[in-house]
FIKEBA-600650 format. One record per atom (N, C-alpha, C): residue in three letters; y, z, x. Coordinates in steps of 0.02 Angstrom, whole numbers, padded with zeros to 5 digits, always signed. Each point is the difference from the previous one (the first is absolute). Layout:
<tordrens>
AlaYZX...
</tordrens>
This chain:
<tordrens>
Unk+05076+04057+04581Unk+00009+00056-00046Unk+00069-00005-00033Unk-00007+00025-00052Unk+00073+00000-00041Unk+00013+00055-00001Unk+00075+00024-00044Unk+00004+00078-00013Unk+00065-00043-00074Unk-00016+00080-00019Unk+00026-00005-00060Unk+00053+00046-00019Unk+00061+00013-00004Unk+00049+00060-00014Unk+00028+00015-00050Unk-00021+00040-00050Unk+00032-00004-00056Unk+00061+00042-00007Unk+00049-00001-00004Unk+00060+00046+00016Unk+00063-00025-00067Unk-00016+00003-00066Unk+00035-00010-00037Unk+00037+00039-00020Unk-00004+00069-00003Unk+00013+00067-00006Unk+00090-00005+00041Unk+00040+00028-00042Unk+00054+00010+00036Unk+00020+00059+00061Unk-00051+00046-00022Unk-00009+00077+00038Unk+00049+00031-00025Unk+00007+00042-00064Unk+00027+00039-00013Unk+00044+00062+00019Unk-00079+00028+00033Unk+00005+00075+00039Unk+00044-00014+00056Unk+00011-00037+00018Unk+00048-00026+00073Unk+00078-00032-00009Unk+00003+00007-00070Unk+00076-00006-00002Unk+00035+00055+00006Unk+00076-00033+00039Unk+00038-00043-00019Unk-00024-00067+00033Unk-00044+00012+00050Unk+00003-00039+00050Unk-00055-00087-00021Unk-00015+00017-00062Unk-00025-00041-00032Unk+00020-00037-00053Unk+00068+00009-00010Unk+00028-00027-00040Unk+00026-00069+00006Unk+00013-00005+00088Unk+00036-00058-00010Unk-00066-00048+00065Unk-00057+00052-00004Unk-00035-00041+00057Unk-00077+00017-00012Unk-00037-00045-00017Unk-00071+00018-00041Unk-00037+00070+00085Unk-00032+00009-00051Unk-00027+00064+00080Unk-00051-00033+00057Unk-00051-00035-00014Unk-00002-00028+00047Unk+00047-00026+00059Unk+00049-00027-00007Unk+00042-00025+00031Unk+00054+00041+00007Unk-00018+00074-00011Unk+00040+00062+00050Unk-00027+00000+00070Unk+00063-00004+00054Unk-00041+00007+00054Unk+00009+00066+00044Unk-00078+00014+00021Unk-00037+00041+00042Unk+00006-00004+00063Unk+00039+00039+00047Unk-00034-00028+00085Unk+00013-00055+00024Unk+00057-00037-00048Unk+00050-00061+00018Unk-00051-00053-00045Unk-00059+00000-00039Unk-00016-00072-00022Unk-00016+00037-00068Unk+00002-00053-00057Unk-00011+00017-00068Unk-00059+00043-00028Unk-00023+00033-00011Unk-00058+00045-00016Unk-00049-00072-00016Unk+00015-00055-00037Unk-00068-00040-00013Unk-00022-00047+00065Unk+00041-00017+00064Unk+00006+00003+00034Unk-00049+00029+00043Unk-00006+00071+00015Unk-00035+00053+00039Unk-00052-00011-00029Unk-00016-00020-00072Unk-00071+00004-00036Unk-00039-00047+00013Unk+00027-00059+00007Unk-00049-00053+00017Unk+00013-00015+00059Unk+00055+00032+00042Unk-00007-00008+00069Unk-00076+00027+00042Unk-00014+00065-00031Unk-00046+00033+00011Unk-00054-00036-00014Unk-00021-00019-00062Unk-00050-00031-00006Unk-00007-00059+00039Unk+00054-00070+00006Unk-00026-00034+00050Unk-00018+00025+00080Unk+00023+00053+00010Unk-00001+00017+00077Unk-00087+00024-00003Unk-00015+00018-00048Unk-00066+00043-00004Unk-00046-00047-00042Unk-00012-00055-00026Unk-00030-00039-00015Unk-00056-00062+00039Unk-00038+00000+00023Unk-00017-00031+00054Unk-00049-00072-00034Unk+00007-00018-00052Unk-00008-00061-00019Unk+00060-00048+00003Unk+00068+00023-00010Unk+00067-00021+00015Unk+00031-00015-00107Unk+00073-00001+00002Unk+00022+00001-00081Unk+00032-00081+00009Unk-00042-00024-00056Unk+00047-00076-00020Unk+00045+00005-00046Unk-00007+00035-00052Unk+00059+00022-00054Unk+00017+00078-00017Unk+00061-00021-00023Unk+00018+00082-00023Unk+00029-00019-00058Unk+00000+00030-00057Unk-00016-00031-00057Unk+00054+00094-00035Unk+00070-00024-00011Unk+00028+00065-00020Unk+00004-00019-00068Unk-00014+00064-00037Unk+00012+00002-00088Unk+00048+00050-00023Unk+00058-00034+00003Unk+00060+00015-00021Unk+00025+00003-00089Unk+00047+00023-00010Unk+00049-00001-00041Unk+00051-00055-00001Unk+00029-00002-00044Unk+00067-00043+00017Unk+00055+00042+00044Unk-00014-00018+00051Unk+00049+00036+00057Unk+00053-00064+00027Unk-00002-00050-00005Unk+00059-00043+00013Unk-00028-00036+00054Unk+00024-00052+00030Unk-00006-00043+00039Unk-00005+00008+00082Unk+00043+00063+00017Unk+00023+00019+00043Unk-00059+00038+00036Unk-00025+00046-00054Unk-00055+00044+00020Unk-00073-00045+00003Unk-00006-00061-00028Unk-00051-00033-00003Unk+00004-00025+00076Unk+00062-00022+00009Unk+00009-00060+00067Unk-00037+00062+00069Unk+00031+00059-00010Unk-00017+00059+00050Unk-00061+00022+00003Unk-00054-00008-00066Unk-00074+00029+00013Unk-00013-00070+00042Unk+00009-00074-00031Unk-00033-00066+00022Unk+00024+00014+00096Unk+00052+00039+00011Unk-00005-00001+00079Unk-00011+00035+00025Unk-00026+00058-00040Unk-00038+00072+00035Unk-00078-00048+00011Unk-00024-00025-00053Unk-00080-00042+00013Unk+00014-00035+00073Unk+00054-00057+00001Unk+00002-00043+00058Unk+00010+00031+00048Unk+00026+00064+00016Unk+00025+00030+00061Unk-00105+00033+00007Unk-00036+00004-00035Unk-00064+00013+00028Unk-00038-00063-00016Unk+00020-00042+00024Unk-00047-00069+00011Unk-00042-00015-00062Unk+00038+00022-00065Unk-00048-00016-00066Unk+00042-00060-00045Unk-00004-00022-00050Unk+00029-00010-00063Unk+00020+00025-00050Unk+00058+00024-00019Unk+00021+00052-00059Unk+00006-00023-00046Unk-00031+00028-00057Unk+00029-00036-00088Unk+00010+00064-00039Unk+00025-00025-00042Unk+00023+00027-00056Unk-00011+00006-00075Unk-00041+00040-00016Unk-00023-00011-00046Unk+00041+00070-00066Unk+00008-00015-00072Unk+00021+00069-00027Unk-00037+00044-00058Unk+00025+00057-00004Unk-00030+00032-00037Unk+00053+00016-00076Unk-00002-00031-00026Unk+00045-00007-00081Unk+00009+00077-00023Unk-00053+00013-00013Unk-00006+00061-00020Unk-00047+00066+00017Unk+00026+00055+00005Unk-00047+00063+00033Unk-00056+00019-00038Unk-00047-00060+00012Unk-00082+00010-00041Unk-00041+00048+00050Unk+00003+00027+00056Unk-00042+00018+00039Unk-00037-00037+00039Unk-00038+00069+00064Unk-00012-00047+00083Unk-00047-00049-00036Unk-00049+00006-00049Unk-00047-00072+00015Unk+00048-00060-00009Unk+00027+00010-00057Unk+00075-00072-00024Unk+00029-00016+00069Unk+00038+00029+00034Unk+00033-00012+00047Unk-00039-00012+00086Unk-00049+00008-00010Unk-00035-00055+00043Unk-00055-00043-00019Unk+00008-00028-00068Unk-00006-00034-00025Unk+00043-00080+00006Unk+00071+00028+00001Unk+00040-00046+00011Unk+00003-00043+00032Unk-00040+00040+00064Unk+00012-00046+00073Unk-00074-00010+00007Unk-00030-00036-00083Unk-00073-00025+00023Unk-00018-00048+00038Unk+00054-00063+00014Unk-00004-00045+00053Unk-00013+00014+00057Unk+00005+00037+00006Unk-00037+00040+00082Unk-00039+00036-00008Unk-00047+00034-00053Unk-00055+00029-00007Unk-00066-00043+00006Unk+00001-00019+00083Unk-00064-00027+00000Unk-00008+00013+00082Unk-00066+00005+00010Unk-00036+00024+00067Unk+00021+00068+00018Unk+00035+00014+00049Unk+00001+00080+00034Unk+00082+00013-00022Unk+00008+00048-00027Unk+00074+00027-00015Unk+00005+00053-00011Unk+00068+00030+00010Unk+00003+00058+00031Unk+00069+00019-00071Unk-00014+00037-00042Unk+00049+00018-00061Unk+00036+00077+00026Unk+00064-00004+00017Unk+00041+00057+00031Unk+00049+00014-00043Unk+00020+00035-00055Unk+00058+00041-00055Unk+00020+00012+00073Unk+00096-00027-00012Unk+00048+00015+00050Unk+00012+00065-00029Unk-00009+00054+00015Unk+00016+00079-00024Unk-00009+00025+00072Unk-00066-00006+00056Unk+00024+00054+00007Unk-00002-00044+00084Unk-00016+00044+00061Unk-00037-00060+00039Unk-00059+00040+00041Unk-00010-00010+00057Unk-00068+00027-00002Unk-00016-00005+00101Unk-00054+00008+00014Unk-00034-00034+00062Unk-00059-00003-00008Unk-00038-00047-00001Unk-00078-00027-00032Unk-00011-00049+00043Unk-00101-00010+00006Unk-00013-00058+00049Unk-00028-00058-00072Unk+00024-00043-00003Unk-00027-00041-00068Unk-00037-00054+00011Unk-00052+00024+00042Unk-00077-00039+00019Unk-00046+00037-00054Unk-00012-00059-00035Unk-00071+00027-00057Unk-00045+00001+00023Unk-00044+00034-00010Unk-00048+00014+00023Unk-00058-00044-00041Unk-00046-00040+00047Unk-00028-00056-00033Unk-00044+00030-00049Unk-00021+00057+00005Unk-00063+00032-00048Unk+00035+00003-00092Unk+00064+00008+00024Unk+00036+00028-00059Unk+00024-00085-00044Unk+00020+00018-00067Unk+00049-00051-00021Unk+00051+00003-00010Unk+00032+00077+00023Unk+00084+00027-00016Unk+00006+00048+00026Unk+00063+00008+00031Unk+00010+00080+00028Unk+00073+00010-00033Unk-00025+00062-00035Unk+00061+00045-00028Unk+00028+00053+00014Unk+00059-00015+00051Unk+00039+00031+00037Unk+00023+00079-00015Unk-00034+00057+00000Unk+00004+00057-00015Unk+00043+00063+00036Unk+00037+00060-00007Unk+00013+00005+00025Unk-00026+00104-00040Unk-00027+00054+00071Unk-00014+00054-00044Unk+00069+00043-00023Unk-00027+00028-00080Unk+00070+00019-00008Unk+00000+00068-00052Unk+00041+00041+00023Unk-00034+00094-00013Unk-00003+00021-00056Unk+00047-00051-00061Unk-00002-00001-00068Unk+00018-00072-00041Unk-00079-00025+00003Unk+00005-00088-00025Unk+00012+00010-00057Unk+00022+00032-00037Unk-00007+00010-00060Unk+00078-00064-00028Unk+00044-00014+00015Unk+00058-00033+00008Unk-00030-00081+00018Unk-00056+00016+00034Unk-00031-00092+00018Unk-00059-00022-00018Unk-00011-00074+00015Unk-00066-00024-00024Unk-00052+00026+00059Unk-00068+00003-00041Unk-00046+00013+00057Unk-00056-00014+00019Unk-00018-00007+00054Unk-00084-00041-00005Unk-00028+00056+00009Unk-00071-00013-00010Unk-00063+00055-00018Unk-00066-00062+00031Unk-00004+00040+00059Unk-00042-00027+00061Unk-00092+00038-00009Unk-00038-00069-00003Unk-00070+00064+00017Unk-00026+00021+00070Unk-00056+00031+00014Unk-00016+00019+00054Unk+00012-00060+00046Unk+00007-00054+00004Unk-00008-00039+00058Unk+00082-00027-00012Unk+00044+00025-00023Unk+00049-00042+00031Unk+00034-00032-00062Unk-00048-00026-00042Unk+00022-00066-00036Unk+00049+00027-00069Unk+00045-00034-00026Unk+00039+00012-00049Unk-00050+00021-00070Unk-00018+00032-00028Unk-00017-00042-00060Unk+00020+00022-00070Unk+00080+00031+00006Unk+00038+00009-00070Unk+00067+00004+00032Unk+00046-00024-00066Unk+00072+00036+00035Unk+00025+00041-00062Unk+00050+00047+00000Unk+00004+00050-00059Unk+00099-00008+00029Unk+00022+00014-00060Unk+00092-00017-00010Unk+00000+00069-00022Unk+00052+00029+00078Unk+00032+00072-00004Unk-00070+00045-00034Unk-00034+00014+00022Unk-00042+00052-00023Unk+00008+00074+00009Unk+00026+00018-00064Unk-00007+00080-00013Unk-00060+00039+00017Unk-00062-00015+00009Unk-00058+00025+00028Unk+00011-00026+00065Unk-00044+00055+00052Unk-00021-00055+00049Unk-00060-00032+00008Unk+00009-00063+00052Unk-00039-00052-00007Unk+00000-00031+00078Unk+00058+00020+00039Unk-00003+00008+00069Unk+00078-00022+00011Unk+00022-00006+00066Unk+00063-00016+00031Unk+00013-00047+00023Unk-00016-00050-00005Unk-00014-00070+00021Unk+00076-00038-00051Unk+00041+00001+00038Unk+00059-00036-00063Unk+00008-00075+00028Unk-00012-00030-00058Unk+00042-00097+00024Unk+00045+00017-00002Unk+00032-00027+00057Unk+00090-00014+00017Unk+00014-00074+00012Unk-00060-00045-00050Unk+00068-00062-00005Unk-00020-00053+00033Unk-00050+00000+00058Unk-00023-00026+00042Unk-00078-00032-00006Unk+00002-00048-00003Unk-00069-00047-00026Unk-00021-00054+00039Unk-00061-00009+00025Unk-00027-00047+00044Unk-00062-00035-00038Unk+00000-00061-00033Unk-00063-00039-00032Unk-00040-00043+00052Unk-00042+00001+00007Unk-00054-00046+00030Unk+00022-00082-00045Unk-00018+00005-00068Unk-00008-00059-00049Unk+00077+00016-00031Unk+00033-00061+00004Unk+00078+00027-00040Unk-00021-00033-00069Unk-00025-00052+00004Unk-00015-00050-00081Unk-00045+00061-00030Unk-00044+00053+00011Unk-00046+00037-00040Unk+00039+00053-00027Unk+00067+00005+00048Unk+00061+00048-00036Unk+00038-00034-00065Unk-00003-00054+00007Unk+00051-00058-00023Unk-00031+00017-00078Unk-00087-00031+00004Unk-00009+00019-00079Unk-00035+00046-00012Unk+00015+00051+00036Unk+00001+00070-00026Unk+00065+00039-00033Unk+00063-00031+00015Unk+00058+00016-00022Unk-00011-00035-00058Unk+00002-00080+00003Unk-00001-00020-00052Unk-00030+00018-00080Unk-00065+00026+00031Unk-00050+00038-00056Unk+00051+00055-00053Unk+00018+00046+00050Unk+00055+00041-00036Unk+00049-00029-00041Unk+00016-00059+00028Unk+00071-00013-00030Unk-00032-00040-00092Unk-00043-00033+00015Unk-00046-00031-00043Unk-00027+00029-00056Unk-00021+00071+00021Unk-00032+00043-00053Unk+00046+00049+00016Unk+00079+00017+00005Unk+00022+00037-00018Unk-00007+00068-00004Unk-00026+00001+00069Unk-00045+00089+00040Unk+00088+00027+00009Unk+00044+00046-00028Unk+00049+00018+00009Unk-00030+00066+00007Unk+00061+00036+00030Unk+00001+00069+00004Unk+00086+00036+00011Unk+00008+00009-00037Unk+00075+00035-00029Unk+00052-00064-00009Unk-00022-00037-00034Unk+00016-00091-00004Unk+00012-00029+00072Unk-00029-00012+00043Unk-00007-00016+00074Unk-00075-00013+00026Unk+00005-00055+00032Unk-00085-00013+00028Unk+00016+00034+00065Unk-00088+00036+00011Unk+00011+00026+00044Unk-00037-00023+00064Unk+00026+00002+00073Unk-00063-00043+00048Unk-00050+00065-00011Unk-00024+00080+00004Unk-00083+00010+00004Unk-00020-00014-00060Unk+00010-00013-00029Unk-00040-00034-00071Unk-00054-00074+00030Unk+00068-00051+00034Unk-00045-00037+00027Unk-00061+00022+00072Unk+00016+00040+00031Unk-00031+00026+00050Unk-00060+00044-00030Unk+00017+00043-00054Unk-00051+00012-00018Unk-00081-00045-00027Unk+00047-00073-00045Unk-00055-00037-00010Unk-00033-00037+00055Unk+00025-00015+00043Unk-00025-00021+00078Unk-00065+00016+00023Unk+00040+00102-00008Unk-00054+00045+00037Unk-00052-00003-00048Unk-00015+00009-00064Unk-00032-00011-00045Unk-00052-00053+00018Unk+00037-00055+00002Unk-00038-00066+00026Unk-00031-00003+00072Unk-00008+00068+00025Unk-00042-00009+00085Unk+00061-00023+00047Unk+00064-00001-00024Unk+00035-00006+00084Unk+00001+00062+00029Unk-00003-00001+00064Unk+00018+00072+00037Unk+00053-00021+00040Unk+00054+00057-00020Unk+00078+00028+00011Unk-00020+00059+00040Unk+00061-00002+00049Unk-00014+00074+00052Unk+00040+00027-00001Unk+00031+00044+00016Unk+00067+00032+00005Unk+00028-00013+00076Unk+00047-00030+00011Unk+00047-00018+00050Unk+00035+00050+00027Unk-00007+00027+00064Unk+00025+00058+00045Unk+00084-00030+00011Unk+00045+00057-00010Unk+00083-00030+00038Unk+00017+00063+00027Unk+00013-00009+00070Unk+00024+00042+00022Unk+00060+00043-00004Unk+00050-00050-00006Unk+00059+00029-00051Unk+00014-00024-00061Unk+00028+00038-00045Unk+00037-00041-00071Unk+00063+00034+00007Unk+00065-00027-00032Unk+00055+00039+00015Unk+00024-00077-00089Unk+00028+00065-00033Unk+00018-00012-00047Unk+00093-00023+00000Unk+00020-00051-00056Unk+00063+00016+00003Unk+00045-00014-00049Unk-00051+00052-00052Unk+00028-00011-00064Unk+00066+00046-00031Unk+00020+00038+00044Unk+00058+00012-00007Unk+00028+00022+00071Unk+00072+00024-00001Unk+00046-00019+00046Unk-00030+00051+00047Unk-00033+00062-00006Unk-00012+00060+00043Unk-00050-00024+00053Unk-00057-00044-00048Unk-00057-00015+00040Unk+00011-00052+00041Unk+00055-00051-00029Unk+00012-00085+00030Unk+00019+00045+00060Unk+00052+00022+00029Unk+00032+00027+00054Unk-00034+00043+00038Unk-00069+00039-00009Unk-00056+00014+00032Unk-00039-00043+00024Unk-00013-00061-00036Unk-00032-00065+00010Unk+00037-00039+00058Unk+00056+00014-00010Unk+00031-00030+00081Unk+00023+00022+00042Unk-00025+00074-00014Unk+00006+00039+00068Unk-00093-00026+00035Unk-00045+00004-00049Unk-00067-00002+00032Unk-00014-00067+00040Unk+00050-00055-00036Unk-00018-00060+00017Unk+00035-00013+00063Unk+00054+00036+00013Unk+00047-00029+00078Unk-00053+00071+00065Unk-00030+00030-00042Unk-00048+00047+00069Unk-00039-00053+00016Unk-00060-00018-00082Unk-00054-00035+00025Unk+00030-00071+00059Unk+00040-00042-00023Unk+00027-00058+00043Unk+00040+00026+00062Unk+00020+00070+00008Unk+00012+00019+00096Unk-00085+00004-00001Unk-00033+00042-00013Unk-00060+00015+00018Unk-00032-00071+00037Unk+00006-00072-00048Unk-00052-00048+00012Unk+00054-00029+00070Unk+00086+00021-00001Unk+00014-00047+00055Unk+00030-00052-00024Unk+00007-00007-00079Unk+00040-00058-00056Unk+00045+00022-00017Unk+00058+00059+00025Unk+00034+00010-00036Unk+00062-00056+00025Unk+00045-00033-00030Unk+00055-00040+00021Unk+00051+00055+00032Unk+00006-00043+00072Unk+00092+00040+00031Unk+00030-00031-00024Unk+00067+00059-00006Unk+00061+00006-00003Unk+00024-00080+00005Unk+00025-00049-00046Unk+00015-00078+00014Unk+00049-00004+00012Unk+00021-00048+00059Unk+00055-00018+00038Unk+00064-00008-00046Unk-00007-00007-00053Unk+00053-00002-00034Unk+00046+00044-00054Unk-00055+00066+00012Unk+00020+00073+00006Unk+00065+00033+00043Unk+00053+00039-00029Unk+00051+00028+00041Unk-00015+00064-00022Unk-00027+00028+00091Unk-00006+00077-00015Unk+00048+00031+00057Unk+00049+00051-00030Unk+00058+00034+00067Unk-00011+00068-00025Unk+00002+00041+00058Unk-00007+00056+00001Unk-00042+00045-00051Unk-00068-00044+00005Unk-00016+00046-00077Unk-00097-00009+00039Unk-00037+00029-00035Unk-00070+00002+00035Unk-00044+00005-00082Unk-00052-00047+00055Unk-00055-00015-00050Unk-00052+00028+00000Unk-00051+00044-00051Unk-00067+00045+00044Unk-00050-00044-00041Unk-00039-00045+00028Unk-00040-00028-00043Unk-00065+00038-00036Unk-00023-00045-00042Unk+00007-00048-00010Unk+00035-00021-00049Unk+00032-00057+00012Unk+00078-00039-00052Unk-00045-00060-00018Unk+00033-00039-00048Unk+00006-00068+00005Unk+00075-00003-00026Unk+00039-00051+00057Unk+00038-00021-00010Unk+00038-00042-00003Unk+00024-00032-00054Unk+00022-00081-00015Unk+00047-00005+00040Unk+00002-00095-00016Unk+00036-00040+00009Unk+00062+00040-00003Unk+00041-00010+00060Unk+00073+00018-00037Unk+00044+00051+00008Unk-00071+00052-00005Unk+00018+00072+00001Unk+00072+00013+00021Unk+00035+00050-00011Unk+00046+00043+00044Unk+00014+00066+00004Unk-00042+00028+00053Unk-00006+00040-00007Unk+00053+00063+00043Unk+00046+00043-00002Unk+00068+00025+00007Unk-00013+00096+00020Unk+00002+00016+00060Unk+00033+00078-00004Unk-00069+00024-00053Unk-00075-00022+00018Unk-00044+00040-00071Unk-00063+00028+00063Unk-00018+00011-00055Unk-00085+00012+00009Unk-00033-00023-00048Unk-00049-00063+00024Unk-00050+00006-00058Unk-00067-00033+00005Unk-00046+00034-00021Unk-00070+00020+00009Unk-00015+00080+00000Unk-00070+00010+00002Unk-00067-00054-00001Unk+00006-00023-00065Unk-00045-00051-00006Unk-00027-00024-00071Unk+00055-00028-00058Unk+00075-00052+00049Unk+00027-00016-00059Unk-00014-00076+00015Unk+00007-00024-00062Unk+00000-00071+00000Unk+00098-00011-00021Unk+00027-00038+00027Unk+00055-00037+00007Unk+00016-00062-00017Unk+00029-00024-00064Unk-00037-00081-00015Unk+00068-00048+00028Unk-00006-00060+00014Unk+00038-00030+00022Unk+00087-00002-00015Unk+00033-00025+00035Unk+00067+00027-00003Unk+00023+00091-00038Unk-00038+00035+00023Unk+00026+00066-00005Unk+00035+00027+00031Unk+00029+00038-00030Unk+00066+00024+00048Unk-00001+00091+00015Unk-00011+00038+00052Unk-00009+00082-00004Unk+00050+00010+00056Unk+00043+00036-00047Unk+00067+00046+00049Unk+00005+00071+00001Unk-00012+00015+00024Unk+00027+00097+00027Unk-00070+00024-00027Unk-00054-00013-00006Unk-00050+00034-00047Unk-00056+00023+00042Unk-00046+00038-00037Unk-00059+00003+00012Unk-00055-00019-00046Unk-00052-00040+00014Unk-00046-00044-00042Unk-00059+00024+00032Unk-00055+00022-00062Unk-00072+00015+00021Unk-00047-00024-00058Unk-00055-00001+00010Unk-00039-00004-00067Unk+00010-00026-00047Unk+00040-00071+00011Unk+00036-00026-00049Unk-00008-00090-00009Unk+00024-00009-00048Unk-00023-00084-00010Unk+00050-00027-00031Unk+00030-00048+00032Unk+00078-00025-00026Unk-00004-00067+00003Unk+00029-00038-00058Unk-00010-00080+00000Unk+00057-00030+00036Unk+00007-00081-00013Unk+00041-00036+00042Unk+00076+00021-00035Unk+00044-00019+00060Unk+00058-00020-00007Unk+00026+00082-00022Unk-00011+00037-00007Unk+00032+00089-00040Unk+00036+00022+00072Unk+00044+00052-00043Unk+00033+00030+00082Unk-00010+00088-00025Unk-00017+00032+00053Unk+00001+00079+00001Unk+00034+00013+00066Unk+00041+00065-00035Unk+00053+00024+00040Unk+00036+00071-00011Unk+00009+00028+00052Unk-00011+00067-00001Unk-00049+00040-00051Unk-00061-00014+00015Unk-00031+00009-00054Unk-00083+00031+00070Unk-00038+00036-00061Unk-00049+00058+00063Unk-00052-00014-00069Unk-00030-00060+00007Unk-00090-00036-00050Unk-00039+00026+00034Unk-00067+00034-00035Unk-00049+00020-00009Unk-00048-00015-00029Unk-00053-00029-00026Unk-00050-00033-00074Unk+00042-00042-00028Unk+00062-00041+00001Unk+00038-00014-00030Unk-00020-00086-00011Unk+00011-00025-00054Unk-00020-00083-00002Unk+00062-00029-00045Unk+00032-00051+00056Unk+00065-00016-00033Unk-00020-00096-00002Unk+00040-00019-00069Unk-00016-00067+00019Unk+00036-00070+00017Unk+00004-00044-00008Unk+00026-00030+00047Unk+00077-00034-00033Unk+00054+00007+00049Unk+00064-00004-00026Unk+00038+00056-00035Unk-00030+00053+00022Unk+00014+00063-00016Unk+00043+00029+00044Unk+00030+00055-00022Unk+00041+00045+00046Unk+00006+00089+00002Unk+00018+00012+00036Unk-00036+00080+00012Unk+00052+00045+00041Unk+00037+00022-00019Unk+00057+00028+00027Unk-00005+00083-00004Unk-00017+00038+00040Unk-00018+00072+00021Unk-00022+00034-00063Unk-00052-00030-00035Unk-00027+00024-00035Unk-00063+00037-00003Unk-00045+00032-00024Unk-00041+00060-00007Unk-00058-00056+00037Unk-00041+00036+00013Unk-00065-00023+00063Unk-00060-00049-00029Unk-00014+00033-00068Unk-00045-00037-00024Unk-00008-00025-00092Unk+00006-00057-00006Unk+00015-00044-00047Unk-00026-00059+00016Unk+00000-00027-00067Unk-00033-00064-00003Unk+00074-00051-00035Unk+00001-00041+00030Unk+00059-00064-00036Unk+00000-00059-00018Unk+00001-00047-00028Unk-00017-00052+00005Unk+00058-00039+00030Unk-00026-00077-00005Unk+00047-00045+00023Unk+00088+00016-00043Unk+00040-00045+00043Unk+00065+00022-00007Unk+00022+00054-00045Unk-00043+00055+00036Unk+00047+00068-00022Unk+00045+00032+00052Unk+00038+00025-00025Unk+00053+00035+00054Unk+00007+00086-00017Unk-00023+00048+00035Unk+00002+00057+00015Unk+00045+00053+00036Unk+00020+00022-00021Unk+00051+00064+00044Unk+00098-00076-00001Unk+00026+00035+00032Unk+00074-00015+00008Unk+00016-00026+00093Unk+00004-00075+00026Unk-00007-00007+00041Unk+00077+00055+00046Unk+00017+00018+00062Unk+00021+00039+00031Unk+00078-00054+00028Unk+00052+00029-00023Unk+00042-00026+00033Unk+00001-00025+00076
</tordrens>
């Protein structure tokens, strides 16, 4: 099986913290959000992933070298493929048609999820759904009595049901996706100048494939800074829950200060005279003096000090000197007036 990631998108809604670091490769719960996405899927895949096939932007060399060893660190092959320009989802997994063949699994790094991604042999696609109290904001499938997909409708002002795609796509046939994208691109099926993937899904269903809607137990969004930092509060419960969460690493300095998990905490750490937990992530070489830290998500190498975080997401090489509880910062910013 392959998978496919299209993540060209800089993530807007998530700056500052996207400015100097594409969002996928913000990290969650100590590993990069694209990371957790296809971590999940290989863990829950039971045919096994030969490629991972990311569709990027021009993000630089650096960030390419880091998806190619997020693939190898799960026993796959990573490539790189890009997206020039923001034509929309059919274009951009389009890109990475070299791997649109046999069973593949198409995941938009947006949000992440928990799903079992065994197709079901009856079906030829499962489209990962999630119910939602006003779809009106998302795409939607429109299921008949037995289950089966057989329309999708974009943000519908009527209703039509609650069934929202969040991003998440499982093909039986990847080549029958391949020139089904292609078709669009060919005859120029646009929609607000952008090809769209239910356009191709629709002609599919049209053509007798049956699509199901894909059950996920969780989705946890993290398209901006409020939700990312809810997202890794949910993700360091679920990993105490399974028994995965990483201890405290030997190369952590913690004095007089207490931890209430669940943490993840880097390489490096030093942690001083604090409190901090539940639910912070700590990224490598961080530094926390005199403080209290909760509910919070802080990148590598930053120092906080005399300082009392709450929802707060600071990023990495940053600094934080007894300033107000909850804010968002990006990399090398410096906050408040450090203390004689």
């Amino acid at each position: 099986m392959n998978i496919i990631v299209p993540m060209a998108g800089r993530g807007s809604r998530l700056r500052p913290h996207t400015l100097t670091v594409p969002k996928p490769l913000v990290p969650v719960a100590g590993k990069p959000i694209v990371e957790r996405l296809v971590e999940d899927i290989v863990r829950t895949a039971h045919d096994g992933v030969d490629n991972i096939c990311f569709v990027t932007g021009e993000f630089g060399e650096d960030v390419e070298r880091e998806l190619v060893a997020v693939a190898e660190r799960l026993s796959a092959k990573g490539h790189i493929r890009y997206q020039d320009q923001p034509l929309g989802t059919a274009h951009a997994i389009l890109c990475g048609k070299d791997f649109l063949d046999g069973p593949v699994v198409v995941a938009f790094a947006d949000t992440l999820f928990r799903a079992d991604f065994t197709i079901d042999p009856e079906a030829d696609g499962v489209l990962f759904c999630q119910r939602i109290e006003d779809p009106s904001a998302f795409g939607v499938v429109v299921t008949d009595d037995a289950g089966t997909i057989v329309d999708y409708v974009e943000k519908p002002q009527e209703w039509v049901g609650d069934l929202a795609m969040i991003g998440i796509y499982a093909f039986k046939d990847g080549a029958r996706l391949n020139r089904e994208l292609q078709h669009l691109i060919d005859h120029n099926v646009v929609k607000g100048g952008e090809y769209q993937l239910p356009d191709a899904l629709r002609n599919m269903t049209n053509d007798g494939l049956k699509f199901i809607p894909g059950e996920v137990s969780e989705w946890m969004d993290c398209g901006n800074k409020a939700v990312t930092v809810e997202t890794n509060a949910r993700i360091l419960s679920i990993l105490e829950e399974e028994g995965r969460l990483d201890p405290v690493p030997a190369s952590a300095t913690v004095t007089d200060s207490v931890i209430l998990q669940p943490c993840h905490i880097g390489e490096g750490v030093v942690i001083e005279r604090s409190v901090v937990g539940p639910h912070v992530t700590l990224g490598e070489g961080t530094v926390v003096t005199d403080s209290r830290v909760s509910e919070a998500l802080v990148a590598s190498h930053s120092r906080i000090e005399h300082a009392v975080l709450q929802g707060a997401m600071v990023g990495s090489h940053a600094a934080w000197h007894g300033a107000p509880d909850d804010a968002s910062i990006g990399d090398y910013c410096t906050v408040g007036t450090p203390r004689a």
